[in-house]
TORPA-4810 file (N, C-alpha, C, O; in nm, 3 decimals):
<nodes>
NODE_1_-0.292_0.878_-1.587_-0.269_0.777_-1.688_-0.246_0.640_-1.624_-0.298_0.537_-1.667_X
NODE_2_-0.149_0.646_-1.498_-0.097_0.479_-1.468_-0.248_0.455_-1.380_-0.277_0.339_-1.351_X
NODE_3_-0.322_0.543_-1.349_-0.413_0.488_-1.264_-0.539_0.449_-1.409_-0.577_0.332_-1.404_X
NODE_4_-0.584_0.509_-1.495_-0.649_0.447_-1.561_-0.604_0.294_-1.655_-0.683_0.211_-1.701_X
NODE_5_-0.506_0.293_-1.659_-0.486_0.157_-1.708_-0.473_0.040_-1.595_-0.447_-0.077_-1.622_X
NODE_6_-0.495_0.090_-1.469_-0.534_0.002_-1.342_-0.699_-0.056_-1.367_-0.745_-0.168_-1.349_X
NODE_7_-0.751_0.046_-1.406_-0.881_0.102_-1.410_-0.944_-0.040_-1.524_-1.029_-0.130_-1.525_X
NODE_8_-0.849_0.010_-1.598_-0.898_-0.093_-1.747_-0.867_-0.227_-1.760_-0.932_-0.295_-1.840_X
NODE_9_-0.734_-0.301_-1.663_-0.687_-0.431_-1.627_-0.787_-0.494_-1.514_-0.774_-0.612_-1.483_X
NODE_10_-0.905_-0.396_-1.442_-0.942_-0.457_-1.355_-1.085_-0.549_-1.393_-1.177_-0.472_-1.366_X
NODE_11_-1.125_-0.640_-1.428_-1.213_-0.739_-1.438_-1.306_-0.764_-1.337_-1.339_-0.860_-1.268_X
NODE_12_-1.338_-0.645_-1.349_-1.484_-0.634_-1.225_-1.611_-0.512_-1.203_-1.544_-0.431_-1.139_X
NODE_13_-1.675_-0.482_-1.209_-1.793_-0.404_-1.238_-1.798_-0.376_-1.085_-1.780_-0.463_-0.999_X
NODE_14_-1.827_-0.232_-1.059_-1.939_-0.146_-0.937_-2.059_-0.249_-0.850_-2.090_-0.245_-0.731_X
NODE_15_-2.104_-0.327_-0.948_-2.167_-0.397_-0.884_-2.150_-0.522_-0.823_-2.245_-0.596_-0.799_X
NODE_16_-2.035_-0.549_-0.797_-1.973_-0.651_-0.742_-1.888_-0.638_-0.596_-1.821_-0.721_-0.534_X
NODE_17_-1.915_-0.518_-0.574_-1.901_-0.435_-0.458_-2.010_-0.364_-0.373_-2.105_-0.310_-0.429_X
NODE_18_-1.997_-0.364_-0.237_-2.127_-0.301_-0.140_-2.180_-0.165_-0.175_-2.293_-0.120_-0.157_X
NODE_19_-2.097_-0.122_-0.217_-2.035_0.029_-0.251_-1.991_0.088_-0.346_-1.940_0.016_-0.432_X
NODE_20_-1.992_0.231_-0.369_-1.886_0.318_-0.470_-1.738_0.340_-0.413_-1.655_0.376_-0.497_X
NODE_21_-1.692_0.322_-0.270_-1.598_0.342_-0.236_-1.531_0.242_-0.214_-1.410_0.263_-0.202_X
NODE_22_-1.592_0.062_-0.195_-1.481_-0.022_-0.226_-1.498_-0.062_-0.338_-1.472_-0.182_-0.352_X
NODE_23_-1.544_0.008_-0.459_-1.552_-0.067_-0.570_-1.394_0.055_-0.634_-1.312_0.026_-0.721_X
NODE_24_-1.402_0.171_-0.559_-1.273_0.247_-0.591_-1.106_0.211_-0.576_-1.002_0.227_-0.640_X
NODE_25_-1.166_0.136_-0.408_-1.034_0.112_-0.350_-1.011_0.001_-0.415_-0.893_0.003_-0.453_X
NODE_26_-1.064_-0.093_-0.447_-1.036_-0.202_-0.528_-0.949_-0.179_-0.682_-0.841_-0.236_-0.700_X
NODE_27_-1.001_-0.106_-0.768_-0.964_-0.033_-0.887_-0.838_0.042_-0.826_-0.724_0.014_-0.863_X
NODE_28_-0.862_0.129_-0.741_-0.754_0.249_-0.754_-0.587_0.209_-0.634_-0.519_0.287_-0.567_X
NODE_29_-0.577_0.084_-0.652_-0.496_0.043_-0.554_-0.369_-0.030_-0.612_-0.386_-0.122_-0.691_X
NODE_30_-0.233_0.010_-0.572_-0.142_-0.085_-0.612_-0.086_-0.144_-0.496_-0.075_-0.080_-0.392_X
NODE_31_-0.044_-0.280_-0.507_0.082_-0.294_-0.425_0.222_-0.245_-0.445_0.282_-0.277_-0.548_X
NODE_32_0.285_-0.161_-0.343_0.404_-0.099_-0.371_0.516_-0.196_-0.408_0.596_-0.176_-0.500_X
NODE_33_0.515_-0.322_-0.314_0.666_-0.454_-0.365_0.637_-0.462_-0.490_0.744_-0.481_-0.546_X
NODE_34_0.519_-0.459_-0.600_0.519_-0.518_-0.694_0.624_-0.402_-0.815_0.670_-0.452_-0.917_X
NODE_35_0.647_-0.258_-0.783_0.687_-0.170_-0.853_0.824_-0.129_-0.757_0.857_-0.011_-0.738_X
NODE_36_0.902_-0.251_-0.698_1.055_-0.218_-0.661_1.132_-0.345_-0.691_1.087_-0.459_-0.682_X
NODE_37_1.269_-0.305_-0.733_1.338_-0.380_-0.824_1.399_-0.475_-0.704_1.405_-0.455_-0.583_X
NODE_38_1.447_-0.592_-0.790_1.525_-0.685_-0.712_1.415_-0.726_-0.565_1.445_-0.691_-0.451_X
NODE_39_1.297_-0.799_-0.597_1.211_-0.831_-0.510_1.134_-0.693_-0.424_1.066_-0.596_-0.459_X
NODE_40_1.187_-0.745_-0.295_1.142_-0.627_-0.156_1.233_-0.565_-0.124_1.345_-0.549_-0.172_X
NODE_41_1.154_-0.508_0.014_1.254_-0.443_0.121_1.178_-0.523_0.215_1.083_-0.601_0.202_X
NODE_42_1.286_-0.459_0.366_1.255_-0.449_0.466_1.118_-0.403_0.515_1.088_-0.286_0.492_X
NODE_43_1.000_-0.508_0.604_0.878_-0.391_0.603_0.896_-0.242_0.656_0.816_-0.161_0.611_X
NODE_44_0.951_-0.216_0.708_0.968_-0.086_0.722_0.979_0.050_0.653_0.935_0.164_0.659_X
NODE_45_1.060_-0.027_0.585_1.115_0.039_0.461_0.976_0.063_0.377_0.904_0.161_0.395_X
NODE_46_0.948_-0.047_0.277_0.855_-0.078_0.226_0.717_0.007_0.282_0.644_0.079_0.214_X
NODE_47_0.707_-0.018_0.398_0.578_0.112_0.446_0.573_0.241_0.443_0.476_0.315_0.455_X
NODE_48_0.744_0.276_0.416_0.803_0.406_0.443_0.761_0.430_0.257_0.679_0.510_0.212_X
NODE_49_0.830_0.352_0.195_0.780_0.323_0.034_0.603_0.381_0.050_0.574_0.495_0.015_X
NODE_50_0.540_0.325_0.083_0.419_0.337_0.083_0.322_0.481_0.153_0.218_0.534_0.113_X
NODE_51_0.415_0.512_0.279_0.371_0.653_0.282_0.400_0.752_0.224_0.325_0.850_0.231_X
NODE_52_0.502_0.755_0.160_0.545_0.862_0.010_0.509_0.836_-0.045_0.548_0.946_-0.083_X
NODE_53_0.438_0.775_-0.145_0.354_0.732_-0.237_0.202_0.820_-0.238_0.138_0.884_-0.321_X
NODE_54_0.187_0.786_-0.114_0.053_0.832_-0.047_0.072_0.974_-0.005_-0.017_1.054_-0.034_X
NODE_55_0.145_1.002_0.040_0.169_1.170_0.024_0.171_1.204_-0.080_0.097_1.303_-0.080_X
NODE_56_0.214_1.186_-0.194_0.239_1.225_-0.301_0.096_1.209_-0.397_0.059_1.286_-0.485_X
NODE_57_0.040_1.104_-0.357_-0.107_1.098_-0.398_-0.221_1.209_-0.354_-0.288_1.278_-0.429_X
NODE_58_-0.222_1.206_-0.212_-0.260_1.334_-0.215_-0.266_1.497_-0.227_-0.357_1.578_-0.213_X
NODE_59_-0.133_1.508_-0.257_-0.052_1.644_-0.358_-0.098_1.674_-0.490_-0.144_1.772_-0.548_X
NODE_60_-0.073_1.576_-0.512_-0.167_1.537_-0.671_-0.313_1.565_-0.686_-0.353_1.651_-0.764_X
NODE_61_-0.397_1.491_-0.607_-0.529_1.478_-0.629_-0.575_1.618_-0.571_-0.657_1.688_-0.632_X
NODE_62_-0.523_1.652_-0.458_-0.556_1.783_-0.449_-0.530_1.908_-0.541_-0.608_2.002_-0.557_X
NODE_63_-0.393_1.888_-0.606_-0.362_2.000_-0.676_-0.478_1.927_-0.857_-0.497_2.029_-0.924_X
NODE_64_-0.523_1.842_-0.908_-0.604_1.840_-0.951_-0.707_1.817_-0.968_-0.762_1.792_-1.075_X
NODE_65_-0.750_1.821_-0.864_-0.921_1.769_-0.832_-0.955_1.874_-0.692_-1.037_1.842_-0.606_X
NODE_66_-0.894_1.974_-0.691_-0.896_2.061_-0.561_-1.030_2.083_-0.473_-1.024_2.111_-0.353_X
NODE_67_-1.141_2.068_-0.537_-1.295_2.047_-0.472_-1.336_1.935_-0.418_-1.416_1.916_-0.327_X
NODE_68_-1.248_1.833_-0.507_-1.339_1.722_-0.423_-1.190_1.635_-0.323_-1.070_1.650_-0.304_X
NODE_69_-1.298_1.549_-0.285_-1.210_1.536_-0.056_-1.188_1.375_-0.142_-1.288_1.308_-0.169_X
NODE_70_-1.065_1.331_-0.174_-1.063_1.178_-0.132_-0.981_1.136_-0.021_-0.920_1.205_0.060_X
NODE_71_-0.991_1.007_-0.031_-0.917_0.923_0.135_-0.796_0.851_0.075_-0.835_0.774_-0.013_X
NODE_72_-0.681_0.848_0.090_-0.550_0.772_0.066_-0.521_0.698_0.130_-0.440_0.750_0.208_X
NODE_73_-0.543_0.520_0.172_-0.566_0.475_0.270_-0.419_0.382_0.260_-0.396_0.343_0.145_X
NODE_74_-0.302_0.336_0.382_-0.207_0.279_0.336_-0.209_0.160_0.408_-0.274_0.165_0.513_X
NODE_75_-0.154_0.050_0.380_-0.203_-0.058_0.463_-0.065_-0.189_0.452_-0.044_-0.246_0.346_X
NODE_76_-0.008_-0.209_0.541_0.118_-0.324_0.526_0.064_-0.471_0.647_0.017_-0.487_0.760_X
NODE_77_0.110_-0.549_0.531_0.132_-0.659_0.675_0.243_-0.713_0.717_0.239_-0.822_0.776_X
NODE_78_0.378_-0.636_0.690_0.516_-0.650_0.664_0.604_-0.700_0.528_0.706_-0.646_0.486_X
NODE_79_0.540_-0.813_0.475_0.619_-0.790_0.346_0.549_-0.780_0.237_0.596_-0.817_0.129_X
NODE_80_0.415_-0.724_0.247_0.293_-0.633_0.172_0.280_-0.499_0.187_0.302_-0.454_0.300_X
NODE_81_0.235_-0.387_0.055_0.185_-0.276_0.116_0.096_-0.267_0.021_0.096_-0.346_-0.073_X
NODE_82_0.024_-0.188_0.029_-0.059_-0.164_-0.076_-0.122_-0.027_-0.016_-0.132_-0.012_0.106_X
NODE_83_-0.179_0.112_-0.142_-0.183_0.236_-0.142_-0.314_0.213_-0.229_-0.313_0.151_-0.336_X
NODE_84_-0.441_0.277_-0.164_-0.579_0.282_-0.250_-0.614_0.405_-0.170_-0.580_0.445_-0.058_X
NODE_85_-0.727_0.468_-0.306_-0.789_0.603_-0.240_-0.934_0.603_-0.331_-0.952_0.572_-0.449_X
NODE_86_-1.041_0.658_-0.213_-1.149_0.666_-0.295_-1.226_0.785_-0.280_-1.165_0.870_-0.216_X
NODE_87_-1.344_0.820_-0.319_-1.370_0.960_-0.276_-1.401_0.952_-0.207_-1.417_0.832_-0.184_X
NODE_88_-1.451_1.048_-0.084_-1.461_1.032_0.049_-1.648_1.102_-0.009_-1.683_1.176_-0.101_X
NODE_89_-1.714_1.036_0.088_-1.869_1.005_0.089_-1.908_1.001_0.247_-1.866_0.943_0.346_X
NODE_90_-1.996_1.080_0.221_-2.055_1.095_0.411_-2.137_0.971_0.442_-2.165_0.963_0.561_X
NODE_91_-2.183_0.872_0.366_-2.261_0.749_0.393_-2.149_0.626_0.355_-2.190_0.511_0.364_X
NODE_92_-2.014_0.648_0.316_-1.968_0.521_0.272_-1.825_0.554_0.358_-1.787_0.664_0.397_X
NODE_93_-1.770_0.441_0.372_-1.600_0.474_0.416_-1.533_0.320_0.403_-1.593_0.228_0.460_X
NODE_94_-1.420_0.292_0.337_-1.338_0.158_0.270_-1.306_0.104_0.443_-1.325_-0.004_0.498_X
NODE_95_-1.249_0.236_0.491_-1.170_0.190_0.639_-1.265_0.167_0.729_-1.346_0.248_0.774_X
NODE_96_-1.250_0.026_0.758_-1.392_0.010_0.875_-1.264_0.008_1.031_-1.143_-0.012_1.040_X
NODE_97_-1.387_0.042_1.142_-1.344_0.073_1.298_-1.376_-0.113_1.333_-1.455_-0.202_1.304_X
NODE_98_-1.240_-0.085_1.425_-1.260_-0.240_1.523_-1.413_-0.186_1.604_-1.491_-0.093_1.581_X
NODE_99_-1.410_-0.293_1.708_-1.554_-0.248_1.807_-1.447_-0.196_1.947_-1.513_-0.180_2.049_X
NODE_100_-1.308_-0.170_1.962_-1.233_-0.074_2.030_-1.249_0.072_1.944_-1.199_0.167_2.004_X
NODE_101_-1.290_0.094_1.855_-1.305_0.223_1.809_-1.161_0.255_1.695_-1.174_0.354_1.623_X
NODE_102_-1.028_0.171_1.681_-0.938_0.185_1.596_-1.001_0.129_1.496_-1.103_0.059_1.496_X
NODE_103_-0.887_0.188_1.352_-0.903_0.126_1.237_-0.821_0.001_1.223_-0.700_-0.010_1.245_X
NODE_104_-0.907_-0.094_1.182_-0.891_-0.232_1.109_-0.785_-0.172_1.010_-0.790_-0.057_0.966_X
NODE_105_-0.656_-0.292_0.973_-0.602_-0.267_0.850_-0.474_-0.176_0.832_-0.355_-0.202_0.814_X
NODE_106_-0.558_-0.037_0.848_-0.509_0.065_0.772_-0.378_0.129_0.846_-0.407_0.190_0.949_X
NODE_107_-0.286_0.127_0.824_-0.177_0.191_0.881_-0.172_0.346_0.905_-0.145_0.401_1.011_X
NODE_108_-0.201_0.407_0.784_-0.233_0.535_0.764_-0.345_0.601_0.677_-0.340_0.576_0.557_X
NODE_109_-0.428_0.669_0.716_-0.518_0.726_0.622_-0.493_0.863_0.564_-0.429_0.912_0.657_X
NODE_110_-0.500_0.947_0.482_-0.481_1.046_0.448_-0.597_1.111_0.383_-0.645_1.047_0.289_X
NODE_111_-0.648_1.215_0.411_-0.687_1.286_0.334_-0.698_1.388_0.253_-0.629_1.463_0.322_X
NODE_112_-0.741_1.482_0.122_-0.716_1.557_0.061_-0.714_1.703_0.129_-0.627_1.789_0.140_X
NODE_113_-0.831_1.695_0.166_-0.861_1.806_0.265_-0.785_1.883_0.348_-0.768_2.005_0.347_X
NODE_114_-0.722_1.763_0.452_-0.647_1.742_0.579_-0.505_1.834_0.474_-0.457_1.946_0.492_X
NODE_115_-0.475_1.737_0.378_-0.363_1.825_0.381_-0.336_1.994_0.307_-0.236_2.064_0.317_X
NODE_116_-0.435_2.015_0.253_-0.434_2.179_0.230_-0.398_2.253_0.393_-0.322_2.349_0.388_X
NODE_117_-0.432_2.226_0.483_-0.454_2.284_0.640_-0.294_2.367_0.653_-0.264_2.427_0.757_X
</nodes>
């Protein structure tokens, strides 16, 4: 439910994106400061905010969508976080690699898959 009314506030079409998977992460993403009272936290905190979130996202999506694989991607720049997930696609991926081979961005990635194991 809270993710489709993300869905329906967002003012932007599939085709305004490279992709099906950043046209997801775009749609399917909140910032966590914006849903804690009395401003912020600490980034730490706040990221810590953001990887429970994201665990909990993929608990969810797995326990109802159990076939299909999405990506829970978490991402802070200290007094930002923000939590997006899209389906995971063997030709597409939101999280792009530096040219050292790490991920750009993303603090933590998660996947559906990964966590049934």
């Amino acid at each position: 439910m809270f993710l489709s009314l993300l869905k329906n506030a967002a003012a932007v079409e599939r085709m305004d994106f490279p992709d099906r998977s950043a046209y997801e992460c775009f749609v399917n993403h909140i910032h966590v400061e914006d849903y804690l009272e009395n401003g912020g936290l600490p980034p730490l905190e706040l990221l810590g905010c953001g990887i429970a979130l994201a665990r909990e996202l993929v608990d969810r999506l797995s326990r109802l969508h159990g076939t299909k694989h999405f990506r829970v991607i978490v991402s802070s720049d200290g007094p930002n976080c923000a939590v997006r997930f899209h389906t995971v696609r063997p030709d597409e991926s939101w999280v792009a690699k530096s040219s050292n081979g790490f991920q750009e961005e993303a603090v933590a990635v998660l996947d559906t898959r990964e966590s049934a194991l």
